[in-house]
N, C-alpha and C positions, 0 to 999 in steps of 0.2 A: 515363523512369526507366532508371539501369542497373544493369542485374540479375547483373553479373561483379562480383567482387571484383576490385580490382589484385592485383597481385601480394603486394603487402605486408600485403594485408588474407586472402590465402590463405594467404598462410603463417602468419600468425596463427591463420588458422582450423585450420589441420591441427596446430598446435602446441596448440590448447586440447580439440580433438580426442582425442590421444594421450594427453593428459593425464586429461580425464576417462575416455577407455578403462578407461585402467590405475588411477583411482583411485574410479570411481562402476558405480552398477548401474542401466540403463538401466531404466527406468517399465514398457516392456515385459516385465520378466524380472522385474519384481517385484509383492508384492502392495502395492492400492492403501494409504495410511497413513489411517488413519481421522480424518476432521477431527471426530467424535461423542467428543473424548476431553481430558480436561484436560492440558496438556503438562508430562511428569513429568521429571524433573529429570535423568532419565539421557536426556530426549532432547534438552533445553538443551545437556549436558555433549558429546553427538553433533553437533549444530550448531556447537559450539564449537569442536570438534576437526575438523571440514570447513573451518572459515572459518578455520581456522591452517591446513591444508593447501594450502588455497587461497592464503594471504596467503605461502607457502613457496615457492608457485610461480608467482608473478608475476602472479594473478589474481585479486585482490581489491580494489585500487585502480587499474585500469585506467589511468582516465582523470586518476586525483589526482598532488598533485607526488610527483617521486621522495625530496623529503627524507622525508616521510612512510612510504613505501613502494611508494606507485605507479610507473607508469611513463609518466605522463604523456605518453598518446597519445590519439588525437582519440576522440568519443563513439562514432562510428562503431564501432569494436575492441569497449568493451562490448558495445554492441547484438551482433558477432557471436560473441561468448562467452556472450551472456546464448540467444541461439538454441540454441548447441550444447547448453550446461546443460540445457535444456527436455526433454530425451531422456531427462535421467536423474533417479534420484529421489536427491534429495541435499537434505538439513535446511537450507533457508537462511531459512526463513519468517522467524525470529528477528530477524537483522539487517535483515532491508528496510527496516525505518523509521528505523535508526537510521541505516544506511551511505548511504542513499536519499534521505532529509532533515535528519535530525537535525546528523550531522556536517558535507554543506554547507553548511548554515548556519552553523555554528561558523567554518568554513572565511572564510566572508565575514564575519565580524566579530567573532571572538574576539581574544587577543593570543596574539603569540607563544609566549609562556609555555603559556598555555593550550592552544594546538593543539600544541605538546610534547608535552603531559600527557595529553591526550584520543585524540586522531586515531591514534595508532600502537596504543594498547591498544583501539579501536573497531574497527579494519581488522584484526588481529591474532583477532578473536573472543574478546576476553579480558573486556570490558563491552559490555553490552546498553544500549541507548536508546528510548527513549518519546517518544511528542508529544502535549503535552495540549494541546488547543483549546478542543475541543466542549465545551459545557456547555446544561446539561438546559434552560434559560430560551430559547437561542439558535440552535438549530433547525438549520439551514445560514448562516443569518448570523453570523459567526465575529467581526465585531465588536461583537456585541450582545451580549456579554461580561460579566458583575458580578462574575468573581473579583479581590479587590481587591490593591492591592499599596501600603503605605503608608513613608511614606520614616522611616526610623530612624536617627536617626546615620548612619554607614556603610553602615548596614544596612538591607534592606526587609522588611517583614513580611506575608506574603499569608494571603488568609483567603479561602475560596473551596470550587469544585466541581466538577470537571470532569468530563465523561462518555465513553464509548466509548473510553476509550484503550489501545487493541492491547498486549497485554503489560505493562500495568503493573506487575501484579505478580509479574515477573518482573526488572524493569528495574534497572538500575543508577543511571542518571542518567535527565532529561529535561527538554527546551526546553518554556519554558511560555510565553503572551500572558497578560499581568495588565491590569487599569485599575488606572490611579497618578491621573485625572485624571477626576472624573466634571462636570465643570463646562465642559468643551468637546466639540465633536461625535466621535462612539463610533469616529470610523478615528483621532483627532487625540489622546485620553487613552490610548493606550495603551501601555505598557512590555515589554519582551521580558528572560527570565532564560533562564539554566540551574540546573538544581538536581539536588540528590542525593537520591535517591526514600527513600535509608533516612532521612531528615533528620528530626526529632523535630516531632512533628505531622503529618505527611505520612499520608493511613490509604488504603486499596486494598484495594475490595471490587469482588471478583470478579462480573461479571452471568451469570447463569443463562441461557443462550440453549436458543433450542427443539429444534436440534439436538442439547441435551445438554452441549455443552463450554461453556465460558468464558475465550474470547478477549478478550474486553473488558470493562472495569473502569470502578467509579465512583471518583472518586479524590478525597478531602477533605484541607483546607487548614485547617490552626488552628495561627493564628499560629507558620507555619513561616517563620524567618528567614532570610534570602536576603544574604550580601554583595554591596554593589553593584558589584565585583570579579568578578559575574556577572550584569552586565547585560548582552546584547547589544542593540548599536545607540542610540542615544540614550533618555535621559527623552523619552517622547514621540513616538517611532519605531515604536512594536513593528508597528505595520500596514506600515510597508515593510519590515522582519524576516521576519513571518507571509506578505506576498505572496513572499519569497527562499523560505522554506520548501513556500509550495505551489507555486511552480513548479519547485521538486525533486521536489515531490511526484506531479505529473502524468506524470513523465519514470519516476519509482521504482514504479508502479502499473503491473507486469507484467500478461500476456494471464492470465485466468481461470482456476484451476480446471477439473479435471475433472468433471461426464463432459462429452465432448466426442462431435462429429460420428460420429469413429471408435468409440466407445464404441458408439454407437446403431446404428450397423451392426453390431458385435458380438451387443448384445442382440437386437436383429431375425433374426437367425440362428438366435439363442437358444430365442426363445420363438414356441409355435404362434398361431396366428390363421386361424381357417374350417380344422383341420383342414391348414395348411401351414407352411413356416417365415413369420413375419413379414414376412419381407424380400421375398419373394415379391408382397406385395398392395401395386398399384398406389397405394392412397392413403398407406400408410407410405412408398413408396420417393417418392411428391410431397415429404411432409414433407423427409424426409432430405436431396432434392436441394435443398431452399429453404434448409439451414440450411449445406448446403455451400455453395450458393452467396453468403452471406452468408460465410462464413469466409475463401474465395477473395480476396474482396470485400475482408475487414479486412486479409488478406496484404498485397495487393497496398497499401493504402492505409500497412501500414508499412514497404514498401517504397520508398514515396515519404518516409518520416521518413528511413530509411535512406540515399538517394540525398544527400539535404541534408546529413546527417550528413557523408555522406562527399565532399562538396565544401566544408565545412567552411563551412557556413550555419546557420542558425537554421530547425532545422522549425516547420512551422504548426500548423493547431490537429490537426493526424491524431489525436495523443492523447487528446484529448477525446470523439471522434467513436468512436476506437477502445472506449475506456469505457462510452459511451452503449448500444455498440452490445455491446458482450461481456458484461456482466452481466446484459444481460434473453436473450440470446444464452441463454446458461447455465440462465436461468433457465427457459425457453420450453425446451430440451432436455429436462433434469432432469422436469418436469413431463410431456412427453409418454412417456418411459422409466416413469412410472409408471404412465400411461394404459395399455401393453405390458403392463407384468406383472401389470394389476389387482387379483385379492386381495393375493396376494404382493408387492405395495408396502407391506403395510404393517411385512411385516417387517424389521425395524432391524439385525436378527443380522449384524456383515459374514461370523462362518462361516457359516449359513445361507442369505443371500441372494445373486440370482445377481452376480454382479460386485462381490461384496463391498458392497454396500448403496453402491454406488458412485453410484445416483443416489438414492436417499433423501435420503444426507446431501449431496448436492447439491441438492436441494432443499429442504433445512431449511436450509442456508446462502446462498443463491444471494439471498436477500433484502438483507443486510450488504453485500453486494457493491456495488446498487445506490444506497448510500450512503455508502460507505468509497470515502473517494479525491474526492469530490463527489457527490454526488446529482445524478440523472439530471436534475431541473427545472435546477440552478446549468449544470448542464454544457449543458446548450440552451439556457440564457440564455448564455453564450460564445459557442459556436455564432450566434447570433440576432444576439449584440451586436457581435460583437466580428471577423468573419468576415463575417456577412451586413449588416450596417451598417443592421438594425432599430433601432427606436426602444427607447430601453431602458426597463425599466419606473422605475415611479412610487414615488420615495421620499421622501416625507412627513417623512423622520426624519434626511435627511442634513444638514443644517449646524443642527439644535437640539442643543443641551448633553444630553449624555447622559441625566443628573438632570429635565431638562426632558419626556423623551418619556415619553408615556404606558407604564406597566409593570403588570402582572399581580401579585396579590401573592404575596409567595415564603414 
């Protein structure tokens, strides 16, 4: 691995550097943002006004063409502007899925027209985007799909249900997978749109998570009409659409949430145990170093995405592994930071609680994680299949007619 920037990748970095100096406020200097909270519309409006700042100063389309607004330089540059960003606390939750997947994919198969109309007001922070997949029948198999998509004149008509989807309603627009075809096997009927979330029948019901906020939405389909003027990729495509989107989507799935390693050394400072600080007793400071040394561990392993990057190669699966390994990571923290404060974990209060309930709601959220982006089993079945060149498993259901495989009733 090597661990220098060139030249050109340092001056990059001191240029993004200076930049967020002078325009953000470092994570250290401020208090944590409460993920316990529904996102209100003045911090939409703050997002908003970050990602035009950012789009102002040459750092929101990195890696996209310049006609768009990018600057069309290698993936590498991101990855070391998306590092520097990590320092500071600045609202970009919003766009990741749209800037992250939503619009490369546009990017690979919209038309001209469209990526006019779309891609400059998406990079700009002026429209929010969504990805609908998941739905409640379909688990992690993403093409055992029943929201239907039926052909209209010009037009398609979908009638369906989608679930967990990050900000819907919120959204502006979003990429959806339909079935058009339930009479051939479930990767081969399927259709890819875009759609406008306010569209007449479109409905977005918020889910109650145990954390308290509502990130994710159920999102119902009654007979909302689609021109076929937004189809991406062929009648019949949407699975090689949906694989373009999740493999944006493995690259757009930033390192974890807080609390993190540092954090737990913090609180261990913080709080007594036998009579001393925490930090002090040999079995806290074992954990601590096992979880450092796993972090080290994930460094070094995106350092190896990095080096590829920047020899202008195709990384391997570090991604996935990095996933695997950073939301039960988080979770396995979160959890022992409670074990520390024993009663006082239960309290929720961020003014009350020590570190602002910083690992509470890390640990009422730390579960989403290990299913948002892939679920930990899909993500070791890659790992297993695809890396270690095991046997894959056993699908019963691959080349029968969709209509044909046994289903549950809905």
């Amino acid at each position: 691995m090597d661990f220098e920037d060139t030249q050109e990748e340092a001056t990059f970095r001191a240029n993004a550097r200076a930049f967020l100096a002078a325009n953000a406020q470092l994570k250290s200097e401020a208090k944590p943002v409460s993920r316990g909270r529904h996102i209100k519309a003045e911090e939409i409006a703050r997002a908003k006004s970050w990602q035009s700042k950012k789009y102002a100063a040459g750092f929101a389309g990195i890696t996209w063409p310049k006609r768009w607004g990018g600057l069309e330089l290698a993936p590498i540059f991101n990855v070391i502007y998306q590092q520097e960003e990590e320092a500071y606390a600045v609202p970009r939750g919003v766009f990741e899925i749209g800037l992250g997947m939503c619009i490369p994919t546009m990017m690979a198969y919209a038309t001209p027209e469209q990526l006019e109309r779309f891609v400059g007001p998406a990079l700009r922070g002026e429209e929010i985007w969504c990805q609908l997949f998941s739905e409640p029948a379909g688990g992690s198999d993403v093409a055992a799909l029943r929201t239907r998509a039926e052909r209209d004149g010009t037009d398609w008509i979908i009638n369906g249900q989608k679930i967990w989807t990050s900000g819907a309603h919120y959204c502006d627009y979003g990429i959806i997978v339909t079935r058009s075809d339930p009479n051939v096997p479930k990767h081969a009927g399927l259709t890819f749109f875009f759609l406008d979330m306010k569209s007449p029948g479109v409905e977005c019901r918020p889910i109650k998570q145990i954390s308290g906020t509502s990130h994710f939405n159920e999102v119902f389909f009654t007979d909302v009409r689609v021109p076929d003027a937004q189809r991406l990729g062929a009648v019949g495509a949407g699975w090689k659409v949906s694989i373009t989107t999740l493999m944006n989507e493995r690259l757009a799935v930033g390192d974890v949430p807080r609390p993190d390693v540092t954090d737990l050394v913090t609180l261990a400072k913080m709080i007594d145990l036998d009579g001393e600080p925490a930090i002090n007793n040999p079995a806290v400071r074992e954990r601590i170093a096992e979880w450092h040394c796993r972090t080290q561990g994930l460094k070094f392993t995106r350092f190896r995405t990095m080096t590829a990057l920047s020899r202008g190669q195709t990384p391997g699966p570090e991604n996935s592994i990095a996933k695997v390994v950073n939301a039960s990571k988080l979770q396995d923290i979160a959890s022992y930071g409670m074990d520390l404060l024993g009663a006082a974990g239960m309290v929720m209060d961020p003014d009350l609680a020590p570190l602002h309930a910083l690992f509470q709601e890390g640990l009422m959220f730390s579960p989403g994680l290990r299913i948002a982006g892939g679920t930990d089993e899909i993500l070791r079945n890659i790992i297993a299949e695809r890396v270690l060149n095991l046997p894959g498993d056993i699908r019963v259901d691959k080349d029968k007619a969709f209509n044909q495989v046994a289903h549950g009733k809905r």
